[in-house]
C-alpha positions as CSV (number, residue, x, y, z in Angstrom):
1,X,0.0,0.0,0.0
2,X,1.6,3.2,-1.1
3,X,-0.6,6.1,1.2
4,X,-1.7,5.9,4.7
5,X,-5.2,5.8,3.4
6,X,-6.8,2.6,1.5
7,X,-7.1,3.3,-2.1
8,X,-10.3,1.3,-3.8
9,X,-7.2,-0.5,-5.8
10,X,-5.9,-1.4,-1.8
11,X,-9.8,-2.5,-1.2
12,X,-10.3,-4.4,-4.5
13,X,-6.5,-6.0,-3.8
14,X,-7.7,-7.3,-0.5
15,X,-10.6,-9.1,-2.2
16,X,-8.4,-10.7,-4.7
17,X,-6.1,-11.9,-1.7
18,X,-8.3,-13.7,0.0
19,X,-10.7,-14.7,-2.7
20,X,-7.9,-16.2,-4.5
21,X,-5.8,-17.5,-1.7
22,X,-9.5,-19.1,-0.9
23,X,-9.1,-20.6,-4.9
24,X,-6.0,-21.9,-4.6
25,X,-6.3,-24.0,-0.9
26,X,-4.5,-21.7,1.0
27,X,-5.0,-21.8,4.5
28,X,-5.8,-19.0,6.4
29,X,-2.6,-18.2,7.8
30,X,-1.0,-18.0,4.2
31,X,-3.7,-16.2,3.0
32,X,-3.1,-13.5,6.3
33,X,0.0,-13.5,5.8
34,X,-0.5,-12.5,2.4
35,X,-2.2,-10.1,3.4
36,X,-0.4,-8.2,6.0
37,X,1.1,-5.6,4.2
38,X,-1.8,-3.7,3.4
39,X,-2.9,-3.0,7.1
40,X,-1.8,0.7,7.7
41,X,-0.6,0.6,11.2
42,X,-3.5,1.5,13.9
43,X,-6.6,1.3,11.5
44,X,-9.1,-1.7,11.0
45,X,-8.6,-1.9,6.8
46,X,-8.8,-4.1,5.5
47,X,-11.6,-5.7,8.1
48,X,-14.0,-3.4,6.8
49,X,-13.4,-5.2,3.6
50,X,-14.0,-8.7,4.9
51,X,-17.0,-7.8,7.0
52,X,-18.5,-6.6,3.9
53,X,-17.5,-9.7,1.7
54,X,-18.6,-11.6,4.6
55,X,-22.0,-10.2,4.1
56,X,-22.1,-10.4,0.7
57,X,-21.4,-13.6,0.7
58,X,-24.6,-14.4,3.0
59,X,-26.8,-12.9,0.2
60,X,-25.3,-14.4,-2.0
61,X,-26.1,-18.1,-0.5
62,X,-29.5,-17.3,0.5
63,X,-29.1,-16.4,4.2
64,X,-31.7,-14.9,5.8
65,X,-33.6,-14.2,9.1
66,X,-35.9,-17.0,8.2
67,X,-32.9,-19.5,6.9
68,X,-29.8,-18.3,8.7
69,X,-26.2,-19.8,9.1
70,X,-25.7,-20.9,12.7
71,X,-22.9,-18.9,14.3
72,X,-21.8,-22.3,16.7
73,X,-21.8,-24.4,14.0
74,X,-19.6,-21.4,11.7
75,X,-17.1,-21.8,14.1
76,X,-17.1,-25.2,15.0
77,X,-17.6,-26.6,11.4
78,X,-15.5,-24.0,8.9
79,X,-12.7,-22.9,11.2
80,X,-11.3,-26.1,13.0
81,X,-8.0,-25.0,12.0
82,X,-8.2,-22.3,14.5
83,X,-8.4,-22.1,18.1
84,X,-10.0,-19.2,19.9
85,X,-9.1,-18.6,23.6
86,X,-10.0,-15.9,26.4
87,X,-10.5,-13.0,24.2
88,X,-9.9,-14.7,20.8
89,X,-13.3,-15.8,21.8
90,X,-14.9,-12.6,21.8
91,X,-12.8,-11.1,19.3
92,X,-13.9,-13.9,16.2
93,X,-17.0,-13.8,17.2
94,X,-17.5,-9.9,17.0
95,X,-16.3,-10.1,13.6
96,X,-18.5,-13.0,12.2
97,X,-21.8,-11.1,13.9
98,X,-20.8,-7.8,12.5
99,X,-20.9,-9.4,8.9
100,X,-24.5,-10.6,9.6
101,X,-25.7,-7.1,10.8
102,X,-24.2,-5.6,7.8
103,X,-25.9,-8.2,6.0
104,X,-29.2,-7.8,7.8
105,X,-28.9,-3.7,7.1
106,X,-26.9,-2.3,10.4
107,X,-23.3,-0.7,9.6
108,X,-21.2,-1.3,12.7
109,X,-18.8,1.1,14.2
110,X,-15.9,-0.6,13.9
111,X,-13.3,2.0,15.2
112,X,-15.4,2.4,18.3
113,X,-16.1,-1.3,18.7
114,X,-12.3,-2.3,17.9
115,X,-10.9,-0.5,20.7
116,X,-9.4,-3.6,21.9
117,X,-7.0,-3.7,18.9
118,X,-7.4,-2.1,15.5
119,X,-3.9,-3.9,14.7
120,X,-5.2,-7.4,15.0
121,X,-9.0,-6.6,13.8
122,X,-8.2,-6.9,10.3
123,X,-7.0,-10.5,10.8
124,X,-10.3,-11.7,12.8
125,X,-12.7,-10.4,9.6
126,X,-10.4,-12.1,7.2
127,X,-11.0,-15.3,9.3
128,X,-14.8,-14.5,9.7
129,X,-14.9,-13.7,5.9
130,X,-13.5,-17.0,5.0
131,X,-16.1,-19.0,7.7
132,X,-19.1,-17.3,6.4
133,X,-17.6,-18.3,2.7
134,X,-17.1,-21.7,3.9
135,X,-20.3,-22.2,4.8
136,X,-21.5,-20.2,2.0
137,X,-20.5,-22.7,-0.3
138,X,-21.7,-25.7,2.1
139,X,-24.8,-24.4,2.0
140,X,-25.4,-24.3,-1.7
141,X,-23.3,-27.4,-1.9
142,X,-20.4,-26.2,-4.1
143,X,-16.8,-26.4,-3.4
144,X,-15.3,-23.4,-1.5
145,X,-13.4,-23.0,-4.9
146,X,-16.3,-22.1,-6.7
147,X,-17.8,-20.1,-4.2
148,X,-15.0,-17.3,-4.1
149,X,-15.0,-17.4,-7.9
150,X,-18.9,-16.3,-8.0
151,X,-18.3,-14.2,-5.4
152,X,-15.5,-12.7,-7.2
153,X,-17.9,-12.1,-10.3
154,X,-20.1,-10.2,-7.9
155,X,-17.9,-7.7,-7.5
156,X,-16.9,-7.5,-10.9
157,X,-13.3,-9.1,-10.4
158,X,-11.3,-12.0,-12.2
159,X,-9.5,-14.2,-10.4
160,X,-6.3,-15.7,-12.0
């Protein structure tokens, strides 16, 4: 990232990351690793980013009030690779709800609500991003592969 603010080709760059880190069987580590250098120092991008691929990625499977993703099994089910402690806890799950109340129409504030680190927040959505695309693509019963390809497409991108 060149300036201290994200650029929409640092935003769109994000999505490509982790979309096609998704593609290519990365796991999330690599993929956040990957990743890393464009988080500006003491600001929550490119969480923002994930939370709203996150959401996006509900629409796009058909999650709703009426037929919504269970967080339990989200966590349980698409993340075992991970394991959340003390405020890990806390800190995973504020990212995966904040995608389903973007998704359901409320905007979180994340620089209030990410008091406890901005530095690390960014990390959390990217992991939140990938459960809910997990179980995205679960739901519809397509590979995960697939999944970040169409959700690619839905934001106009290619992945290579």
């Amino acid at each position: 990232m060149t300036s201290s603010a994200p650029s929409e080709s640092d935003r769109v760059e994000a999505v490509l990351r982790l979309l096609g880190g998704l593609v290519d069987g990365h796991d999330l580590f690599e993929i956040a690793r990957a990743v890393a250098d464009l988080h500006p120092k003491n600001d929550t991008f490119p969480g923002e980013v994930y939370i709203g691929l996150a959401s996006d990625a509900l629409a796009l499977a058909g999650s709703d009030r009426d037929d919504p993703i269970a967080y339990q099994s989200l966590v349980e089910d698409y993340l075992s690779e991970c394991d959340f402690r003390g405020w890990d806890k806390r800190k995973i799950q504020y990212a995966i709800l904040s995608s389903g109340a973007l998704h359901g129409g409320i905007e979180p504030d994340l620089l209030s609500d990410t008091v406890w680190r901005t530095d690390d927040f960014w990390r959390y959505a990217l992991i939140a991003a990938a459960a809910v695309i997990r179980a995205s693509s679960a739901r519809l019963g397509i590979s995960v592969s697939e999944f970040a390809v169409r959700l690619a497409h839905h934001h106009n991108l290619e992945l290579t």
